[in-house]
C-alpha positions as CSV (number, residue, x, y, z in Angstrom):
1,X,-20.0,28.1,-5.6
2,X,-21.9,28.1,-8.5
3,X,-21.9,25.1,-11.0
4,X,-23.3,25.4,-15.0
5,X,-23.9,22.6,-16.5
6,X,-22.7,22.3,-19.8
7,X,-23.7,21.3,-23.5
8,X,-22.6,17.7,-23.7
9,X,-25.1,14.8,-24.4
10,X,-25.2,14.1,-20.9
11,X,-28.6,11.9,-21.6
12,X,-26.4,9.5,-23.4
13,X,-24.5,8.9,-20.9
14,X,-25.9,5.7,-19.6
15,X,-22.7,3.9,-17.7
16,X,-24.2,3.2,-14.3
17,X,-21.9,5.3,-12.5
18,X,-22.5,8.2,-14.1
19,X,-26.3,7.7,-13.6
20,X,-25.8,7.2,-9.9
21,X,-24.0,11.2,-9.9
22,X,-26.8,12.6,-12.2
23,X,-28.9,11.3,-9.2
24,X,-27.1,12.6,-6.7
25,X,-26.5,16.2,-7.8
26,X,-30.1,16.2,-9.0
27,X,-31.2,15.2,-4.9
28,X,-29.1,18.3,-3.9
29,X,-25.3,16.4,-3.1
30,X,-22.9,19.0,-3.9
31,X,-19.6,18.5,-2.9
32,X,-16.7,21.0,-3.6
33,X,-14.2,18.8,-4.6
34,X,-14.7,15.6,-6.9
35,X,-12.2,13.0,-7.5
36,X,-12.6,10.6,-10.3
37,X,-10.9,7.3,-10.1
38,X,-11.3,3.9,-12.4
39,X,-12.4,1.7,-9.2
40,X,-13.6,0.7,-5.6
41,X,-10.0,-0.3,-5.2
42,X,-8.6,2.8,-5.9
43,X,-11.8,4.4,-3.6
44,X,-10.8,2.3,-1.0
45,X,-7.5,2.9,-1.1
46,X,-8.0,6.9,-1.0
47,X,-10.6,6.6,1.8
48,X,-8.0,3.9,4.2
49,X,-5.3,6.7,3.4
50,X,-7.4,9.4,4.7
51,X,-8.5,7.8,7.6
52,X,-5.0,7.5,8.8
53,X,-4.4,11.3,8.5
54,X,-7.5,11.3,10.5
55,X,-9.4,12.9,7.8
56,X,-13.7,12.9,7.1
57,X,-13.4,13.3,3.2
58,X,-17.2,13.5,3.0
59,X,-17.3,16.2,6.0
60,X,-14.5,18.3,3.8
61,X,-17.0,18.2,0.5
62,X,-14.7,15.4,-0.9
63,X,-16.4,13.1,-3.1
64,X,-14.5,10.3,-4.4
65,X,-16.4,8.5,-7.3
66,X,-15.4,5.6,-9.5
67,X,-16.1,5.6,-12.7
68,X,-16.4,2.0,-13.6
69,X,-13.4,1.7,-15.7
70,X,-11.1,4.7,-17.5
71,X,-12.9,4.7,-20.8
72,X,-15.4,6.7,-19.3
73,X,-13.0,9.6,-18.1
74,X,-14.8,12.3,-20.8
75,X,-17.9,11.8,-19.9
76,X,-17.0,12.5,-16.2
77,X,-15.3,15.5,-16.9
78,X,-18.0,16.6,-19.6
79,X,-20.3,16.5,-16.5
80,X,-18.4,17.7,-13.5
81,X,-15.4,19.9,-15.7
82,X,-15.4,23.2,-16.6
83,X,-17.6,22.8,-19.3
84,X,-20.4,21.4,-16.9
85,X,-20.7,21.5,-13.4
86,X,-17.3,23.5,-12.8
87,X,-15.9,21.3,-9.7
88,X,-12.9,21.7,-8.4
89,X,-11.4,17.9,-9.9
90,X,-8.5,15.2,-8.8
91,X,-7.9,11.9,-10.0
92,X,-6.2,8.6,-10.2
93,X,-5.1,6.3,-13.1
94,X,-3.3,3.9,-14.4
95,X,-0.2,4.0,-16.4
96,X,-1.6,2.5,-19.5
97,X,-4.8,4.9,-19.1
98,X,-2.1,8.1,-19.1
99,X,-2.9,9.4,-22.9
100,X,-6.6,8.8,-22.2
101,X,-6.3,10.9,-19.5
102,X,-4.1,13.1,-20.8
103,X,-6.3,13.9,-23.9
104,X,-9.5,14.3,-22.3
105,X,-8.2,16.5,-20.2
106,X,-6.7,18.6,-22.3
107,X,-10.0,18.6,-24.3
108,X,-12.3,19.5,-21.4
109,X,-10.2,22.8,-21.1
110,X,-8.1,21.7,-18.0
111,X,-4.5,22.6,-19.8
112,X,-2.2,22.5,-23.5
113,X,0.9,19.8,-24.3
114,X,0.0,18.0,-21.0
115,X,3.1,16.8,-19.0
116,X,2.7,14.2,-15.8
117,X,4.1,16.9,-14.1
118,X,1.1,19.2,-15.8
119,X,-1.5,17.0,-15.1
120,X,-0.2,16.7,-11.7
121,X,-0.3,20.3,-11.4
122,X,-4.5,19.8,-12.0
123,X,-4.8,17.2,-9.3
124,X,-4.6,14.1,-11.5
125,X,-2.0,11.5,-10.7
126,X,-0.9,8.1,-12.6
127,X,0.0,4.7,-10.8
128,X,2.9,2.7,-12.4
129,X,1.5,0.1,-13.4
130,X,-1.4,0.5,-11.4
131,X,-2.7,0.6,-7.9
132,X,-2.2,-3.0,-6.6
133,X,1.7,-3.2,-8.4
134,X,2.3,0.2,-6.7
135,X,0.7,-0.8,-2.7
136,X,2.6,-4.6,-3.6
137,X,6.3,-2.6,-4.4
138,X,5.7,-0.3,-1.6
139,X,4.6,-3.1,1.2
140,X,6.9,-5.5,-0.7
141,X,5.9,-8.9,-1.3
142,X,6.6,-10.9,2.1
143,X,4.3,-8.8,3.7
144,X,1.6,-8.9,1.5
145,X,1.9,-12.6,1.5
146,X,1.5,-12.4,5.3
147,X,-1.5,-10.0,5.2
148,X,-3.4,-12.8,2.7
149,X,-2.7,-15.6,4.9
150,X,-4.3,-13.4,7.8
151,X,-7.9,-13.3,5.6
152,X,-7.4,-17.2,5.3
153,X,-6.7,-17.0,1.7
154,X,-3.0,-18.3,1.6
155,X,-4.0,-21.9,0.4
156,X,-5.8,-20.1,-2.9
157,X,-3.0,-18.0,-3.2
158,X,-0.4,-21.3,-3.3
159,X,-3.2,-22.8,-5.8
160,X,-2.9,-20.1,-8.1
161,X,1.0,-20.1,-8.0
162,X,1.3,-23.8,-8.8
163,X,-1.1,-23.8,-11.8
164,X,1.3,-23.9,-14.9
165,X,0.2,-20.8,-16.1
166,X,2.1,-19.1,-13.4
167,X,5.2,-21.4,-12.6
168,X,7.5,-18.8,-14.8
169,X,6.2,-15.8,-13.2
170,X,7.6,-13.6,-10.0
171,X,6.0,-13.4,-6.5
172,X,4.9,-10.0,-7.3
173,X,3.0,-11.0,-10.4
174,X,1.3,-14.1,-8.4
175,X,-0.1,-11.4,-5.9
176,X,-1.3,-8.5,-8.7
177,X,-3.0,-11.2,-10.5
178,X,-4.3,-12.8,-7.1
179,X,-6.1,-9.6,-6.1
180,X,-8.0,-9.8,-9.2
181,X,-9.2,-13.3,-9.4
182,X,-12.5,-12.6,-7.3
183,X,-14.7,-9.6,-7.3
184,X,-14.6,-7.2,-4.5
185,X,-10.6,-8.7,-3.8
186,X,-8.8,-5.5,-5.0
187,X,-10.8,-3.3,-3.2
188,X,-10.7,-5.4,0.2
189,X,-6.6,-5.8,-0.2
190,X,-6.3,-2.2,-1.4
191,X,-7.7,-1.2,2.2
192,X,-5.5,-4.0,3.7
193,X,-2.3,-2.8,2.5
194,X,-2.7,0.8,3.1
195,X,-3.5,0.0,6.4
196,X,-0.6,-2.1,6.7
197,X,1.7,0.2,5.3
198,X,3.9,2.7,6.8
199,X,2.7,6.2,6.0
200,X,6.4,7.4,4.8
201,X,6.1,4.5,2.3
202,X,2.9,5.3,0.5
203,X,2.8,5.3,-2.9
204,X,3.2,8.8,-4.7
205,X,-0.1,8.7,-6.7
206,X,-2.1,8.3,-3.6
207,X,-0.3,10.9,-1.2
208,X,-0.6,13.2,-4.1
209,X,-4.2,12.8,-4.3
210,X,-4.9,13.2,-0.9
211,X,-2.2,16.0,-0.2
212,X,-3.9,18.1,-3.9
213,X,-8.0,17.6,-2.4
């Protein structure tokens, strides 16, 4: 396959994350397909999943690569879009993070009038609300309660659900705001859940991910 890379001020680019892919297409690491997703939750999420189809992303040419938050998305697809590298691309987002999406998509040359269903159609897929409320519905909330007391963390989790802040809200909002009291907590309870979970109950977004790549 042969990749361009395009006009875009890619030496302004200075988010981390995107340095660390400069780096890596510049020591030869091509894969064939990218997919772009806001965190190592959503990574680890994507990789678990794929491990229970028995699948080696890497050994395909999958590359999934976070992108340190979904403000960066056009500078991702400046880089590895048709207008630069000319990958073949997937992604994951959030619902509030849709019309970023949406827009920069549409920008980089990747579609017009972009429905779900259109951007869907491209390999990009959108989590209502976002990953950890869609793996919490999915697994529903006894058994997530069970899978934290199996790490040892069930007497934090009680903590947080008796501080006054909290009293008014629903199980389900004590566990999405649980996994993201601690760094590195999303991620390591996005792998626990899709592990836990049956495969016939996994969220849309992330079977369409995998299933498009």
């Amino acid at each position: 396959m042969m990749h361009r890379c395009g006009s875009a001020n890619l030496r302004d680019m200075d988010a981390p994350e995107l340095i660390a892919v400069r780096a890596a297409l510049a020591d030869g690491a091509v894969p064939s397909t990218v997919v772009l997703v806001e965190g190592a939750s959503d990574r680890a999420a994507l990789e678990t999943l794929a491990e229970r189809h028995d699948r080696d992303l890497a050994a395909e040419g999958v590359s999934i690569v976070p992108m340190g938050g979904a403000t960066t998305i056009g500078h991702f697809l400046d880089l590895l879009g048709p207008n630069g590298y000319d990958y073949r691309l997937a992604g994951l987002c959030d619902a509030g993070e849709e019309g970023d999406f949406r827009r920069e998509l549409e920008r980089a040359g990747m579609g017009i009038h972009l429905t779900r269903a259109d951007m869907e159609s491209v390999g990009f897929f959108v989590c209502v609300a976002d990953l950890e409320d869609e793996l919490i519905r999915a697994l529903g909330p006894d058994a997530v309660v069970e899978i934290i007391d199996a790490q040892g963390e069930l007497g934090s989790f009680r903590l947080l659900q008796r501080q006054p802040a909290h009293r008014d809200r629903t199980v389900e909002q004590h566990l999405w705001r649980f996994m993201g009291t601690r760094s590195g907590r999303k991620a390591h309870y996005a792998r626990l859940m899709v592990q836990g979970l049956d495969l016939g109950r996994m969220p849309r977004p992330l079977d369409g991910v995998l299933a498009y790549v």
